[in-house]
C-alpha positions in Angstrom: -128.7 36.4 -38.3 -126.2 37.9 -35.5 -127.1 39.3 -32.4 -126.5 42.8 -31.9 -126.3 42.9 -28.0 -123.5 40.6 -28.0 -121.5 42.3 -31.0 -122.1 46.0 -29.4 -120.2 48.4 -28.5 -117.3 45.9 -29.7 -118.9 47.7 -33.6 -117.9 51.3 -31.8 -114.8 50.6 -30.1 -113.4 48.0 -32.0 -111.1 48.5 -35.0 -111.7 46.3 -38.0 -109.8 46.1 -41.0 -111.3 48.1 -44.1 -113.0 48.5 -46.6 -115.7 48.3 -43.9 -119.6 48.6 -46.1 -122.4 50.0 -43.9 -126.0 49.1 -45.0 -129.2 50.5 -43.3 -132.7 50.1 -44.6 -136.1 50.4 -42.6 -138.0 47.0 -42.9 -141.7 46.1 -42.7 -143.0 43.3 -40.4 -146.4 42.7 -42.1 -147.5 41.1 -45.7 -147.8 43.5 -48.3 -145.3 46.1 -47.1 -142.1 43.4 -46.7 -142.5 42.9 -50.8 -140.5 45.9 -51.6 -138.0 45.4 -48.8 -135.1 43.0 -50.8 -135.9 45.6 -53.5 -134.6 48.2 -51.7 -132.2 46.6 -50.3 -131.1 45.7 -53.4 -130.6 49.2 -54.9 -128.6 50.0 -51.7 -126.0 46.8 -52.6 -125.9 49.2 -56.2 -124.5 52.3 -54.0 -121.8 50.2 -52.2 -120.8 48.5 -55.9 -120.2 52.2 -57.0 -118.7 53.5 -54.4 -116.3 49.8 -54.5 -115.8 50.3 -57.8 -114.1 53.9 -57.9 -111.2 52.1 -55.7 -111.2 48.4 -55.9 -110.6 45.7 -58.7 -114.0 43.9 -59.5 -112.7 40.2 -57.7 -112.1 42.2 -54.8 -115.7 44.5 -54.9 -117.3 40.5 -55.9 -115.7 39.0 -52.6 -116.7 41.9 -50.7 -120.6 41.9 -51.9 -120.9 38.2 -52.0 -122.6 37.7 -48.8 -124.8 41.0 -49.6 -126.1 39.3 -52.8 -126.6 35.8 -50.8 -128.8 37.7 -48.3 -131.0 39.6 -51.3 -131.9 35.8 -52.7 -132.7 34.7 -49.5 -136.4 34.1 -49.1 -136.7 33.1 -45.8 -134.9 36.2 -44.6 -136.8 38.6 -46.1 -140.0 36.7 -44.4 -139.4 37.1 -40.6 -138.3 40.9 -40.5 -138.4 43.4 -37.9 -138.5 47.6 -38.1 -135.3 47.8 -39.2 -132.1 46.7 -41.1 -128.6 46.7 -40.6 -125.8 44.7 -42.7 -122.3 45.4 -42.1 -119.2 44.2 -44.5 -115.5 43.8 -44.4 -113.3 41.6 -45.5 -112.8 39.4 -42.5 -117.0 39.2 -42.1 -120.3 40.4 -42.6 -123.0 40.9 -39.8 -126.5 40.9 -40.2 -128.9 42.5 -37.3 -132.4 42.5 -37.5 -133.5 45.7 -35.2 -136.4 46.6 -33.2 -136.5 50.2 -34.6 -136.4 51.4 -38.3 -133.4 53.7 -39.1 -132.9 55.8 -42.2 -132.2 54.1 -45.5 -128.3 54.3 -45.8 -125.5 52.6 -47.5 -121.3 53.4 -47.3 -118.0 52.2 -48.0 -115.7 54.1 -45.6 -112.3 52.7 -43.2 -114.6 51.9 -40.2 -118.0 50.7 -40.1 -120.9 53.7 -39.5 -122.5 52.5 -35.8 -124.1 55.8 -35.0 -127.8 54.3 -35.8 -127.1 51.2 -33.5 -126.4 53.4 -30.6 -129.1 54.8 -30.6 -131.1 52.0 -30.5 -128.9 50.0 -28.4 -128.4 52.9 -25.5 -132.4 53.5 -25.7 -133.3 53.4 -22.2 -136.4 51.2 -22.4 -134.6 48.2 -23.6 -135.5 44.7 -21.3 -135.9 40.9 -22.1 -137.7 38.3 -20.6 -136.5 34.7 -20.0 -139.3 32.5 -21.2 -138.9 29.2 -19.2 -140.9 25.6 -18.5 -138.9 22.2 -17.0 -138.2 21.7 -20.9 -137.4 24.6 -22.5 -135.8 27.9 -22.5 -136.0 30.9 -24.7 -135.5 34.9 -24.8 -137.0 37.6 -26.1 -136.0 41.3 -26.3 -138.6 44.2 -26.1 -138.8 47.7 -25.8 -142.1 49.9 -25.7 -143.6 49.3 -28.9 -142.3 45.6 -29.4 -140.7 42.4 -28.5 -139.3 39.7 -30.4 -137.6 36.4 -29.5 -133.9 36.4 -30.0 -131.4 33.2 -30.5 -129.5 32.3 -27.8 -126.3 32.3 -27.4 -124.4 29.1 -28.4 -123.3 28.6 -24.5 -127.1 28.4 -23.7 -128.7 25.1 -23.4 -131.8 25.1 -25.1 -134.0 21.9 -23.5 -133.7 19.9 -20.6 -132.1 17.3 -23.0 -128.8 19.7 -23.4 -128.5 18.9 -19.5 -129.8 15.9 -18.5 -129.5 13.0 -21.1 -132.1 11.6 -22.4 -130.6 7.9 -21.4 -130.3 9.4 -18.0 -134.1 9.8 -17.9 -134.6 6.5 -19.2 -132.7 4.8 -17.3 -134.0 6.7 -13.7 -137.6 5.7 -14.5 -136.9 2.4 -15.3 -135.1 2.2 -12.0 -138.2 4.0 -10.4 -140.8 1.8 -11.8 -138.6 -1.6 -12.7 -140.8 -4.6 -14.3 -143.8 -5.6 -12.3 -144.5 -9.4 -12.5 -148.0 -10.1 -13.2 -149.9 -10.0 -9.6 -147.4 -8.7 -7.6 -148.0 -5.2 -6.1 -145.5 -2.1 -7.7 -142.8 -1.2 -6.0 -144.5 1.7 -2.7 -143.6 5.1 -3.9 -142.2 5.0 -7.1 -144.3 7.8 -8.5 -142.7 10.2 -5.4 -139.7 8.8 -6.2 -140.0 9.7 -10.4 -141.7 13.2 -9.0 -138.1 14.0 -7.4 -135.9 13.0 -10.0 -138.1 15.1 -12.4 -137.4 18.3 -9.9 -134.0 17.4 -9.5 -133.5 17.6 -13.4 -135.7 20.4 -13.5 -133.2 22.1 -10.9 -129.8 21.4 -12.9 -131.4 22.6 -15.8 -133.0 26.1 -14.1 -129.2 26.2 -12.9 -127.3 25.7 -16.4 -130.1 28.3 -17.7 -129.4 31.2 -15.4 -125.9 30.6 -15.6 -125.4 30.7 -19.0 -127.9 33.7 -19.3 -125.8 35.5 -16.9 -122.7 34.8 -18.6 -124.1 35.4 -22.6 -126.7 37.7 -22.2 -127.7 39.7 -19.1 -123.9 40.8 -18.3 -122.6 41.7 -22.1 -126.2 43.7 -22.3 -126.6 45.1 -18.7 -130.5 44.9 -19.4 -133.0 44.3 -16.6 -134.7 40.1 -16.8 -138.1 39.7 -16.6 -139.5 35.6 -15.7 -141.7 34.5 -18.1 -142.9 30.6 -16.4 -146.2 29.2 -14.9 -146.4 29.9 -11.2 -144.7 26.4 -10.1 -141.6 27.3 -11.5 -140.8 31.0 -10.2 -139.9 29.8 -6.9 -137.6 26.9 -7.8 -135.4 29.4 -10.5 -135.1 32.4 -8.0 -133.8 30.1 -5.8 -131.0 28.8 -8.0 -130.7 31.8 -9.6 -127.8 34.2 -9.5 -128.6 37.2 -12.0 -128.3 40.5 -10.5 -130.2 41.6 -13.5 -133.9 39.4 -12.8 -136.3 41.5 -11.6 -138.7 41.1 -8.9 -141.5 41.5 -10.9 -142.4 38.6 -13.2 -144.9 37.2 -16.2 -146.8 34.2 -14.1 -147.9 32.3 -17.8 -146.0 30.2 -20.0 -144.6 32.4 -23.0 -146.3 30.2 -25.3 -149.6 30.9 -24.6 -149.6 34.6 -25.5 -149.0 36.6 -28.5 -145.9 38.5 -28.9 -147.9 41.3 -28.4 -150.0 40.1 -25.2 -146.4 39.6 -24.2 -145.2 43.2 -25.0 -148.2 44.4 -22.8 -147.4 42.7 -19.9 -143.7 42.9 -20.0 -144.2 46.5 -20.4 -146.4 47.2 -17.3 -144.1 45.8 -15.7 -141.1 47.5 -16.5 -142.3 50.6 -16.8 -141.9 51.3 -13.0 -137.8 50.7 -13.4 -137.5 52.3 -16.7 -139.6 55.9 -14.7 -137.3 55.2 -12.1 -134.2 55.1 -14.2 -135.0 58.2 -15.7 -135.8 60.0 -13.0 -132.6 59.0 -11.3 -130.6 60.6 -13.7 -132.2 63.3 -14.6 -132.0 63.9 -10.9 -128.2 62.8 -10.9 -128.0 65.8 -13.4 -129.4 68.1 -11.2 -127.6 67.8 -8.5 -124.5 67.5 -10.8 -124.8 71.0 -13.2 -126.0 72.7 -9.6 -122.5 72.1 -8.6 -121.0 73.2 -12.2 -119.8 69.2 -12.8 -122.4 69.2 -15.7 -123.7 70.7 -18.8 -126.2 70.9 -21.3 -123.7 72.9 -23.3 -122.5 71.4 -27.1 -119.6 73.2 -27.2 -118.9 72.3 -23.4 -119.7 68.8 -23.5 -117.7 68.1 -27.4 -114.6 69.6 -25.1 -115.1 66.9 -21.9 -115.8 64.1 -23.6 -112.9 64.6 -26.1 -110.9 65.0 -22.6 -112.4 61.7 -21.2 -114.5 64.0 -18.4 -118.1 62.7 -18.9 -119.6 59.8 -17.1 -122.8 59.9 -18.0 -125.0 61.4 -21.4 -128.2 61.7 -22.0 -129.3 62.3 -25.2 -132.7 63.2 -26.5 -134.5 60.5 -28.6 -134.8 62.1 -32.3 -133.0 65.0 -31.7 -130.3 65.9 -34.3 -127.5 68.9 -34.0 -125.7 69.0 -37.8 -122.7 68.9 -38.4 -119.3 67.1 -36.9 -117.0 67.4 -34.0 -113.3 66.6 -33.8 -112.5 63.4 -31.6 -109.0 64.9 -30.3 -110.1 68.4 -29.6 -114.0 68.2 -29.4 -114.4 71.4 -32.3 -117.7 71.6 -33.8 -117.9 71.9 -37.1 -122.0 72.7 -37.6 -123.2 71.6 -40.7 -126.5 71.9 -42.9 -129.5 70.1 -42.0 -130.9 70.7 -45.4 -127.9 68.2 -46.8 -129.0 64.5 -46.6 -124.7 63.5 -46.2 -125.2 66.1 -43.2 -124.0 64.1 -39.9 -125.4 64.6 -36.0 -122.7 65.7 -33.3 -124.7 64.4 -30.5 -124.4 61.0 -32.4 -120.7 61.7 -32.3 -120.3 63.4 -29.0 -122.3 59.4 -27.7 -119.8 57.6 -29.9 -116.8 60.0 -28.4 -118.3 59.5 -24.6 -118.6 55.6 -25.5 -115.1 55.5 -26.5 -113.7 57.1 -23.7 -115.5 54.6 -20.9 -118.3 56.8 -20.7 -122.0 56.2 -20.0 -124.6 57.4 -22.8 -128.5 56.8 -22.0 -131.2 57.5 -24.9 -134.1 59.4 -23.5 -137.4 60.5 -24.4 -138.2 64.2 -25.1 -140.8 64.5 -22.6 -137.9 63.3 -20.0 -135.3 65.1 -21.0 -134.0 67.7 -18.3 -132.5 70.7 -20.8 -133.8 71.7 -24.2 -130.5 71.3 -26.1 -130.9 67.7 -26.6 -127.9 66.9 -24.4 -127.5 66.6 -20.3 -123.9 65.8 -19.7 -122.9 64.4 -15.8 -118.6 65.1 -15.3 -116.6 62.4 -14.0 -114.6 65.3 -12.4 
C-alpha cells in the first residue's frame, strides 16, 4: 500500500503520462460487510477494461490492468481495509491508498488521473497524527474525528532502536559494563549506573534519528499538527531533542500499545480539538476581515475568475457541499451542470484543484463552521 500524504498534491499538480485509470470504491472495516468489497471492486476493473478497450490493443489494456487484477486476488488486502478506496493506474505505475473516508464508487480512463475525492479528504481540516514512541520502537498513526489508523513509515524512518544503535554495540557496552566476575571477588562499583546511562544515551540517538526523520518524511510534506504518544519518562527526553515545529504541546502520557485504536482516537481527539476550533475560527475570522475590505468572496462566479488569475490565497470549502457543473481553468467560466446526472462534476472541487494549482491554500470545513451559505469563502492574495 502507498501513502497518500507523501504522494499528494504531487497526484494534482503533477503531470503523468496517460492513459491514467482512476478507481474509487467505498470499503468496509468490519467482517461481514468487507465480503462484497473485491466484488465490487472487481466490476469496477470491468468499466476501465471497456472503456480500455474502445482505444487500446488488448497487450496494452492487459499491461495496464495487471496490477488491478493482482490486487483483486489479494487476500490479505482486502482484510485490513479502511472507509475508502482509491487505485490509480498508468503506465509508468499504479498506486494504491487506503483512506480514512469512503468516497463514491467510481472508475475512469481519462489523460490525467481524477484527484478531486483525495482533496477533499486530504485538505479536511481535522486531519492530525500521533507519533507512538517507547526506547525501542517507533510508529505513526493518522486520525481524523471519527478514526485513526497506523500508517507505514517512511523508508528514511528507523523503526527500532536496533536501526540506530547496533545490536553488537549493545553487546559489547554491557559486557564492558559488567565484564566477567571471578568467583568471590566483588562486581565491578557502579556498573548498573553505568549500563543505566548507556541505555539513555542510546535511547537519546534514537529519539533524535526519530524526530529527524519524522520531520523530514512526514510532518513537513503533510503540514499536520504531532501528537506524543510515550509513557511519562520519555516525553521529556524527546521534546528536548526534538526539533518539529509541528509537535504539539499537548500529548498522550500511555504507550500506544496499550489502548485500542479507538481509545486512541478518543484521546487524540480531545486533544486536538482545541487547535482544529482554533484553526477554524482563525480563518473564518481571516475571512472577515478579508471580504469587509472587498479582498474576499463567497461569490462562484467571483472566485472561478481569481483563482483562474492566481488571486486566492486561501479557500474554504464546505464539507459535502456540491455546485454542478465545470469551470474553465484559463478563464474561470462556469459551465453549471445537472445534479440529477451521475457523470455531473462539482466546480468547487475544481475551483480547490484550480486554487491548489496556482500555490493556493484550500481548507475543508464543516457546515456548521462555515462563514457564508454558498459553500465557498475565498481570502485574495491581492
Amino acid at each position: 500500500m502507498d501513502l497518500l500524504a507523501n504522494d499528494y498534491p504531487g497526484l494534482i499538480l503533477d503531470e503523468n503520462k496517460g492513459p491514467c485509470l482512476s478507481l474509487y470504491q467505498p470499503t468496509h472495516r468490519a467482517f461481514p460487510d468487507r465480503q462484497q468489497d473485491p466484488i465490487r471492486f472487481r466490476n469496477l476493473v470491468k468499466t476501465l477494461a471497456e472503456s480500455l478497450r474502445k482505444k487500446y490493443p488488448q497487450g496494452e489494456v492487459n499491461s495496464l490492468l495487471a496490477p488491478f487484477h493482482a490486487l483483486a486476488e489479494d487476500s490479505g488486502f482486502w482484510n485490513r481495509n479502511f472507509d475508502g478506496l482509491a487505485v490509480l493506474g498508468s503506465p509508468d505505475a499504479t498506486r494504491v491508498y487506503r483512506l480514512q473516508r469512503a468516497v463514491p464508487e467510481f472508475a475512469v480512463v481519462a489523460d490525467s488521473f481524477h484527484t478531486k475525492p483525495l482533496m477533499r479528504i486530504m485538505q479536511s481540516a481535522d486531519r492530525y497524527q500521533i507519533l507512538a514512541l517507547d526506547r525501542r520502537e517507533a510508529r505513526l498513526f493518522e486520525g481524523n474525528r471519527d478514526h485513526v489508523d497506523e500508517i507505514p513509515l517512511a523508508p528514511g524512518v528507523p523503526r527500532t532502536l536496533e536501526d540506530v544503535v547496533s545490536p553488537d554495540i549493545e553487546r559489547d557496552r554491557a559486557t564492558r559494563t559488567h565484564g566477567r566476575v571471578k568467583p568471590g571477588a566483588m562486581g565491578r562499583h557502579g556498573s548498573s549506573d553505568v549500563k543505566s546511562d548507556a541505555m539513555d544515551a542510546d535511547t537519546e540517538r534514537f529519539f533524535r534519528a526519530v524526530d529527524r526523520a519524522v520531520v523530514e518524511h512526514h510532518s513537513r510534506p503533510t503540514g499536520l499538527p504531532l501528537l506524543l504518544a510515550a509513557l511519562p519518562e520519555h516525553h521529556h527526553l524527546f521534546r528536548k531533542v526534538s526539533n518539529n515545529p509541528s509537535l504539539l504541546a499537548a500529548s498522550i502520557d500511555v504507550n500506544a500499545r496499550d489502548l485500542t485504536h479507538d481509545e486512541l482516537r478518543e484521546r487524540a481527539w480531545s486533544l486536538i480539538l482545541p487547535t482544529y476550533l482554533e484553526r477554524l475560527a482563525g480563518l473564518v475570522d481571516a475571512f472577515r476581515a478579508a471580504d469587509a475590505r472587498q479582498q474576499g468572496t463567497s461569490d462562484l462566479s467571483d472566485a472561478a475568475r481569481a483563482a483562474a488569475q492566481g488571486r486566492i490565497a486561501t479557500l474554504l470549502l464546505q464539507a459535502g457541499h456540491r455546485v454542478p457543473g465545470k469551470i474553465d481553468a484559463s478563464s474561470g467560466a462556469l459551465s453549471p451542470g445537472d445534479m440529477a446526472s451521475p457523470d455531473t462534476e462539482d466546480m468547487l472541487d475544481d475551483l480547490g484543484e484550480l486554487v491548489l494549482r496556482k500555490g493556493g491554500e484550500v481548507v475543508i470545513v464543516p457546515a456548521e463552521r462555515m462563514p457564508t451559505r454558498s459553500g465557498l469563502a475565498a481570502i485574495h492574495r491581492f
